[in-house]
TORZA-99615 format. One record per residue (C-alpha): x, y negated, z; residue in three letters. Coordinates in steps of 0.2 Angstrom, whole numbers, padded with zeros to 4 digits, always signed. Example, Ala and Ser with C-alpha at 12.3 -4.5 7.8 and 13.67 -1.06 7.14 Angstrom:
# residues 2
+0062+0022+0039ALA;+0068+0005+0036SER;
# end
This chain:
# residues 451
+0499-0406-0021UNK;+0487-0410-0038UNK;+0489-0398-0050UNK;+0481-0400-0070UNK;+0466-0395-0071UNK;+0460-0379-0083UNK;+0449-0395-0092UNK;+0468-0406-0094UNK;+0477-0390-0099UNK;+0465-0384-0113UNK;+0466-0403-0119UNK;+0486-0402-0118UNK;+0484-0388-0129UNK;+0473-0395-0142UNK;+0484-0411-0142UNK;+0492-0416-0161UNK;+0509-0423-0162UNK;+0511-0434-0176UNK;+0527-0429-0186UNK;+0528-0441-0197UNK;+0519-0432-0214UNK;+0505-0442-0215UNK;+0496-0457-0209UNK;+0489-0450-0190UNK;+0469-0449-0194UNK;+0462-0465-0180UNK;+0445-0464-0183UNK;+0437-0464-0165UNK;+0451-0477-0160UNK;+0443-0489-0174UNK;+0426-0484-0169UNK;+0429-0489-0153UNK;+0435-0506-0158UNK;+0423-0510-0168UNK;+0411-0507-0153UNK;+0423-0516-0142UNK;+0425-0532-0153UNK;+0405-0537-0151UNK;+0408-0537-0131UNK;+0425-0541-0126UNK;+0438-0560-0136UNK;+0447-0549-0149UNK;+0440-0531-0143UNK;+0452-0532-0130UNK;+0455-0538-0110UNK;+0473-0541-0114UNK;+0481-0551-0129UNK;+0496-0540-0131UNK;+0485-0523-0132UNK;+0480-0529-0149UNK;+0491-0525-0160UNK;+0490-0540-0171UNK;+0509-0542-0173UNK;+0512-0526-0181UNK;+0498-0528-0191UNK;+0487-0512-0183UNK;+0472-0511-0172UNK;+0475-0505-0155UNK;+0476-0483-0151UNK;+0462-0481-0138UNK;+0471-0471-0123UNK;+0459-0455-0116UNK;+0471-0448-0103UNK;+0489-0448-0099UNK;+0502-0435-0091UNK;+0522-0436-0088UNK;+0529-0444-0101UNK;+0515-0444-0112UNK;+0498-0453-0118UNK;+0484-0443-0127UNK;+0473-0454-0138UNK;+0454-0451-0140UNK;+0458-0444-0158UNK;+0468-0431-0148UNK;+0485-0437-0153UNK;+0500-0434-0142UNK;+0514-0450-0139UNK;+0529-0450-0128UNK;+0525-0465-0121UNK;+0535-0481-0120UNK;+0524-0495-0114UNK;+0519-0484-0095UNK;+0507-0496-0092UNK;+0518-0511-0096UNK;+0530-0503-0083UNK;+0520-0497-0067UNK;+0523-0479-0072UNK;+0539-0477-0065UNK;+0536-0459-0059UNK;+0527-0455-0076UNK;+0508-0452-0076UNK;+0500-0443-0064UNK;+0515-0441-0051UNK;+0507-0428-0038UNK;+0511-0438-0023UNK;+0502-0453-0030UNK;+0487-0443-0034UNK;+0486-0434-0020UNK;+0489-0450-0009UNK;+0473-0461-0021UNK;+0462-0445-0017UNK;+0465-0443+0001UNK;+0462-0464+0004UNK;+0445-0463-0011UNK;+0439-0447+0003UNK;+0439-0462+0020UNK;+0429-0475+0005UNK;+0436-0489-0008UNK;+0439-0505+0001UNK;+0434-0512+0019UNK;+0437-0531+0016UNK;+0445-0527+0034UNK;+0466-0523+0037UNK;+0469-0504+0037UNK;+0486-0494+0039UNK;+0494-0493+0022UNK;+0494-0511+0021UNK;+0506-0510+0036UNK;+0515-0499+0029UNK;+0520-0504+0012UNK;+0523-0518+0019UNK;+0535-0512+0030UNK;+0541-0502+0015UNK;+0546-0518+0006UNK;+0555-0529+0018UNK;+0566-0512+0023UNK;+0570-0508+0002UNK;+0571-0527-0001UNK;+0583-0536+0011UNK;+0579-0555+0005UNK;+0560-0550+0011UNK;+0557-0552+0029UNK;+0537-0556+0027UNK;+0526-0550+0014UNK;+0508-0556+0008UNK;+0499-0540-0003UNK;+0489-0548-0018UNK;+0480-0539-0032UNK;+0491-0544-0049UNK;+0509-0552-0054UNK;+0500-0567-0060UNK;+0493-0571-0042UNK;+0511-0567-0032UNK;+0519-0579-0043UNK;+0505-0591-0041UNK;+0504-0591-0024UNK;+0524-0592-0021UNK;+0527-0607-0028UNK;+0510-0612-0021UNK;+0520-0610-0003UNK;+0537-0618-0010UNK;+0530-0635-0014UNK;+0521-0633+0003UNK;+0538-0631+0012UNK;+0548-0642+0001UNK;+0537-0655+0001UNK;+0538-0657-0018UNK;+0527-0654-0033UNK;+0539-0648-0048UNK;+0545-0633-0054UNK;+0558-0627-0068UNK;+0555-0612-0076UNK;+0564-0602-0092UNK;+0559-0602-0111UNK;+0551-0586-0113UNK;+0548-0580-0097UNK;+0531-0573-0093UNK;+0523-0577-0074UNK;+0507-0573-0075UNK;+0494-0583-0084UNK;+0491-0598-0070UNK;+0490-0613-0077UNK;+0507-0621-0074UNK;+0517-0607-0081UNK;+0508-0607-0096UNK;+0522-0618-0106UNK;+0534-0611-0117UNK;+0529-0593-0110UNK;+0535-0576-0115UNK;+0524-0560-0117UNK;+0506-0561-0127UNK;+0511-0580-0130UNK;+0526-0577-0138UNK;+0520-0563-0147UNK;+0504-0572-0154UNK;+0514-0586-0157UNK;+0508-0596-0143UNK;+0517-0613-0136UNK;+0505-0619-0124UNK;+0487-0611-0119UNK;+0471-0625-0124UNK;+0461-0626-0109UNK;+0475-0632-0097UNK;+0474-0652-0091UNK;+0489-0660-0098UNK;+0490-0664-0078UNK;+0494-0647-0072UNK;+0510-0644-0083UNK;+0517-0659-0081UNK;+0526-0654-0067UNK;+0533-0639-0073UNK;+0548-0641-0082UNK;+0554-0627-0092UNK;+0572-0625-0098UNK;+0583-0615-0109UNK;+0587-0597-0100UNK;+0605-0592-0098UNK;+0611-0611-0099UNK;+0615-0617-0082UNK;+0620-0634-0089UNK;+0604-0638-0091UNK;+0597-0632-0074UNK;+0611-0645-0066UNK;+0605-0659-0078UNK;+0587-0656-0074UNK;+0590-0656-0055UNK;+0602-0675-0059UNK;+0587-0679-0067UNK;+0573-0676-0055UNK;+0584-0677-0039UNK;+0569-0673-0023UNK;+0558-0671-0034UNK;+0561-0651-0038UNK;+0551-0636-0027UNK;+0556-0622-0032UNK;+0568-0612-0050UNK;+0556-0597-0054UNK;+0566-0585-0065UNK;+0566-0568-0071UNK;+0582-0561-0066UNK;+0580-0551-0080UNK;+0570-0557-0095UNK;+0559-0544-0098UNK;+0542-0554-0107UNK;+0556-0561-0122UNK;+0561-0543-0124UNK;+0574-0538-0114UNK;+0587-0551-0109UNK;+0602-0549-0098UNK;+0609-0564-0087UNK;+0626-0571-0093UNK;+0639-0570-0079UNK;+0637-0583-0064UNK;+0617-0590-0073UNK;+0608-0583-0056UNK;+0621-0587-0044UNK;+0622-0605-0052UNK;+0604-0604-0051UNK;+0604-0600-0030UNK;+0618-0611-0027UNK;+0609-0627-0039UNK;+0595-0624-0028UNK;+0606-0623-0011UNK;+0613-0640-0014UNK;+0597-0649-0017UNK;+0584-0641-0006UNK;+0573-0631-0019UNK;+0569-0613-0015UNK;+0575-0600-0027UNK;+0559-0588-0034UNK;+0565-0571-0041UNK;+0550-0565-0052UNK;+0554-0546-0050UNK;+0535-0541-0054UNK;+0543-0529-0068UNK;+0561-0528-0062UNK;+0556-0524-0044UNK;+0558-0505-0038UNK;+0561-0501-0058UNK;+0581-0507-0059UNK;+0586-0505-0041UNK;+0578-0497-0026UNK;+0581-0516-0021UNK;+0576-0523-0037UNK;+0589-0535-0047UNK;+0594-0545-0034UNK;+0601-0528-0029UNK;+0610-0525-0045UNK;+0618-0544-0046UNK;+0619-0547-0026UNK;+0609-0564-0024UNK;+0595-0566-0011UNK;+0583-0577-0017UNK;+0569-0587-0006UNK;+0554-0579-0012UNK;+0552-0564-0023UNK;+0535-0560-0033UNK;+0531-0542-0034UNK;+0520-0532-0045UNK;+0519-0515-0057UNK;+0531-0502-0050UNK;+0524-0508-0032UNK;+0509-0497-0035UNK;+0511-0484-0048UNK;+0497-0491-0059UNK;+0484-0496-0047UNK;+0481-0516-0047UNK;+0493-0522-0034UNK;+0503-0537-0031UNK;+0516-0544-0017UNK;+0526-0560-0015UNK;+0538-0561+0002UNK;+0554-0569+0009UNK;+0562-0579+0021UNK;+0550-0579+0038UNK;+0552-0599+0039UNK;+0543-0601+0022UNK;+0531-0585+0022UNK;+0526-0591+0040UNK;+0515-0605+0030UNK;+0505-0593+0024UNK;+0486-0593+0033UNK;+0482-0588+0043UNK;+0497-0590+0052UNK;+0501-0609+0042UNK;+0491-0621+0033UNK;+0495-0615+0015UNK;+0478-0606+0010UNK;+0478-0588-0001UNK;+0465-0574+0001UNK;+0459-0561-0009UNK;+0445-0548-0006UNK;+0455-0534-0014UNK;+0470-0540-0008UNK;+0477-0524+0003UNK;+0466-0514-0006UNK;+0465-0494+0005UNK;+0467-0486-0010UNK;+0479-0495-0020UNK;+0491-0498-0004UNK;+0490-0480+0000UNK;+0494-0477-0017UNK;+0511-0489-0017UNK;+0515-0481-0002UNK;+0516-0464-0009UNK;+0525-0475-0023UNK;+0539-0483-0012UNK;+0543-0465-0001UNK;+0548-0456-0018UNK;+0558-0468-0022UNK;+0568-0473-0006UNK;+0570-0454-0003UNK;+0573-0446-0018UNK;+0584-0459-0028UNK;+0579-0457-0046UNK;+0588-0472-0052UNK;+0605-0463-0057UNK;+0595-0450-0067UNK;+0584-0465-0075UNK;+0601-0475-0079UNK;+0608-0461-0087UNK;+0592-0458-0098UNK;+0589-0477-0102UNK;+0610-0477-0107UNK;+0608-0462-0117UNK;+0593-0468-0126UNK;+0603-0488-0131UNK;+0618-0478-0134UNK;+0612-0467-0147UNK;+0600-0481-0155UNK;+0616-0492-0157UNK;+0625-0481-0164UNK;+0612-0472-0176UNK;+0608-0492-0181UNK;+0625-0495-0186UNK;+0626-0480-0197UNK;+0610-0484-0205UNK;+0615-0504-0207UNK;+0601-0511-0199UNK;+0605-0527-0192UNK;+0597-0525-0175UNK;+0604-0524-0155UNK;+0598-0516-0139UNK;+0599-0523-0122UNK;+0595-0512-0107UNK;+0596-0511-0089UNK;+0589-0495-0076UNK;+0573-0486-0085UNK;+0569-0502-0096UNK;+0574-0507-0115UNK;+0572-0518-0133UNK;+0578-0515-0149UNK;+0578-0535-0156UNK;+0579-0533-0175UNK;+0592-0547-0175UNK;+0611-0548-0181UNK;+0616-0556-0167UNK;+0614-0554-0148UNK;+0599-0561-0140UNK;+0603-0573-0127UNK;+0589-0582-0123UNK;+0569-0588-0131UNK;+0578-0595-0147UNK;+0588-0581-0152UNK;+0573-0569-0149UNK;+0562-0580-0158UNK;+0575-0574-0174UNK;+0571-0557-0174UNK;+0566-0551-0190UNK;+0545-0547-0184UNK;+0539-0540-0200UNK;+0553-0528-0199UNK;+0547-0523-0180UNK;+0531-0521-0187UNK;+0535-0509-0199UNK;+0547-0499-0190UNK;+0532-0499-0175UNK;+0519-0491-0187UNK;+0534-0478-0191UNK;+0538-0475-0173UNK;+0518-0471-0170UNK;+0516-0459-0186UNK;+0531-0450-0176UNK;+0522-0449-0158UNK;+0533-0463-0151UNK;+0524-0476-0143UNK;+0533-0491-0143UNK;+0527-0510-0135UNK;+0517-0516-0149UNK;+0528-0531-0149UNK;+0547-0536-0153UNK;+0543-0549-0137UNK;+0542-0536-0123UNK;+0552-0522-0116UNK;+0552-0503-0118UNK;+0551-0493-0102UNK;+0558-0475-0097UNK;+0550-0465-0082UNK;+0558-0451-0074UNK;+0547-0437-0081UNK;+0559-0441-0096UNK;+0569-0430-0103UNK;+0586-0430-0114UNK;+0576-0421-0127UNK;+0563-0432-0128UNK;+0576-0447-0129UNK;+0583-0436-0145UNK;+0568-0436-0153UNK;+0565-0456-0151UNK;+0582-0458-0160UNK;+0577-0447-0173UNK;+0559-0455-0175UNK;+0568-0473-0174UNK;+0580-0468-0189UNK;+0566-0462-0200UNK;+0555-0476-0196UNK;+0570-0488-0201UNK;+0575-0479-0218UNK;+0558-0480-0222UNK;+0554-0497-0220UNK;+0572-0503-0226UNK;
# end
């Protein structure tokens, strides 16, 4: 078991919260930007990280513990973002630190195959039933690159349909009418992508079936693979309407497409079994990602044997990757995977995560702000929006300027919130019903004041 160390405990104790009496004093944070934009596009190495649409520069992170991120100004947050979701067990879970020390102690990475890499995948095709093989990658972006990589391979066909507003990782043929940093830096398209490698990507309203069966009229043989969220998560938070996913599988049953689940944020964080748990569909392939490794660079995409089994070395289709199986991060997910098969945290995280929606409906309601929330298991957004979100075009409503100031509110509280009305809110398990008290609270000070 790793315990704090006296160094993290005297730093826990000189910790400031913010309380919202004053602007929170970011000097080092700014200094550190400063130095960051003369050697790294923008000062940072991912777009969302830089605060731009709530009009801030980014909080430089120094440590993180529980539920909780301490910036190098020495500021206390209850954190929100967890890594963009990988922190499911909250930072520095014992068992995940005790399992990356014991793998760092036998070296960093082999280039060769070691035991984890067995087990976590044996650990996935067990917790995920649609999974039957499994190829470990290093990132999201590359599980779904490589998956529909394999489906045009096994189809024999080269196009793709995809959702307004979901996020796949930044290869090249999902960068059309994407969801995440796109969305929120207002984003249709990336330059620097031949005209050639989106053309066969066809990208369709999310929740709106009738456009899915038009598109397939349309394009008859010509269709590889539907790549979907199951739950929108890079738009903000958005639910599927009932029968979308199962008109999804059964659009791609009748016309020999292969259905890709893009669970890189909903797998192991809504369901043991991810959300085709939750809604009961088994796609062809699933793309996994974040909560697989606790916060170590890890990726995975798997499914049925006949498709995986075209993966080389054992097909033709060709996908490697130096790091891919890396000792430590496997050993890591593996650690990961156990807690969460055995000790079932996802009642506990539901009941949070519905506490948390519940009480920020009804504390928006008696403030009048016209805003909603959409949640699922240990995830959440609040779209500042009269009416329900739905799909791209409704989030692209959301009042921003509003989100922006209510962010900066939330931050002079201690909450740290996704810096952008376009992504979701995550709960960990180190959570706590107090702490979900005092996000309420900070949300209805932060609105009032910026009503």
């Amino acid at each position: 078991m790793v315990e704090a160390t006296a160094e993290t405990k005297s730093k826990d104790k000189q910790a400031k919260q913010s309380n919202g009496a004053g602007t929170p004093n970011h000097s080092r944070s700014a200094k550190l930007f400063e130095r960051a934009k003369k050697v790294i596009p923008g000062g940072v190495n991912s777009p969302a990280r830089a605060c731009l649409s709530v009009e801030s520069e980014p909080i430089f992170i120094e440590r993180a513990d529980g539920p909780y991120l301490y910036d190098v100004d020495h500021i206390e947050y209850v954190d929100y973002v967890l890594s963009w979701g990988p922190m499911l067990l909250g930072h520095r879970h014992p068992r995940l630190l005790e399992a990356a020390e014991q793998a760092i102690d036998n070296g960093t990475s082999y280039g060769a195959p070691c035991r984890a890499e067995v087990e976590i995948a044996e650990l996935v095709c067990e917790m995920i039933p649609s999974v039957e093989m499994v190829r470990m990658v290093n990132s999201g972006t590359e599980a779904c690159m490589s998956a529909v990589r394999v489906a045009r391979a096994f189809t024999k066909r080269d196009t793709i349909i995809k959702f307004d507003g979901c996020y796949h990782g930044h290869a090249d043929s999902f960068l059309v009418k994407a969801g995440s940093g796109l969305a929120t830096l207002g984003i249709a398209s990336s330059p620097g992508v031949p005209e050639a490698f989106t053309k066969e990507t066809i990208s369709l309203p999310y929740n709106d079936i009738d456009a899915v069966t038009k598109a397939f009229q349309e394009h008859k043989d010509k269709i590889a693979a539907v790549i979907v969220e199951p739950i929108v998560a890079n738009s903000g938070l958005i639910l599927p309407r009932d029968g979308f996913l199962e008109g999804l599988a059964e659009a791609c049953k009748k016309h020999g497409a292969l259905l890709i689940f893009d669970e890189v944020v909903t797998g192991f964080r809504v369901a043991k079994g991810g959300a085709q748990a939750l809604f009961k569909i088994q796609p062809d392939l699933t793309c996994l990602g974040k909560a697989l490794g606790g916060g170590f660079p890890i990726g995975a995409y798997g499914g049925r044997k006949d498709v995986m089994s075209l993966v080389a070395p054992l097909g033709s289709v060709y996908q490697a990757g130096t790091l891919s199986g890396n000792p430590v991060a496997t050993a890591a997910g593996v650690a990961q995977l156990r807690v969460l098969k055995t000790e079932k945290p996802y009642g506990e995280l539901k009941e949070l995560t519905d506490k948390l929606a519940e009480g920020l409906r009804t504390m928006l309601k008696d403030v009048s702000c016209p805003a909603t929330v959409a949640s699922a298991c240990g995830m959440l957004t609040v779209f500042f929006a009269a009416k329900e979100v739905t799909d791209f075009a409704s989030a692209q409503k959301c009042d921003t300027q509003m989100f922006g100031k209510v962010w900066r509110g939330l931050l002079k509280e201690g909450i740290y919130w996704p810096p952008s009305q376009f992504e979701a809110a995550f709960l960990s398990t180190m959570h706590t019903k107090k702490l979900v008290d005092k996000t309420i609270s900070a949300f209805e000070k932060a609105i009032k004041s910026a009503q």
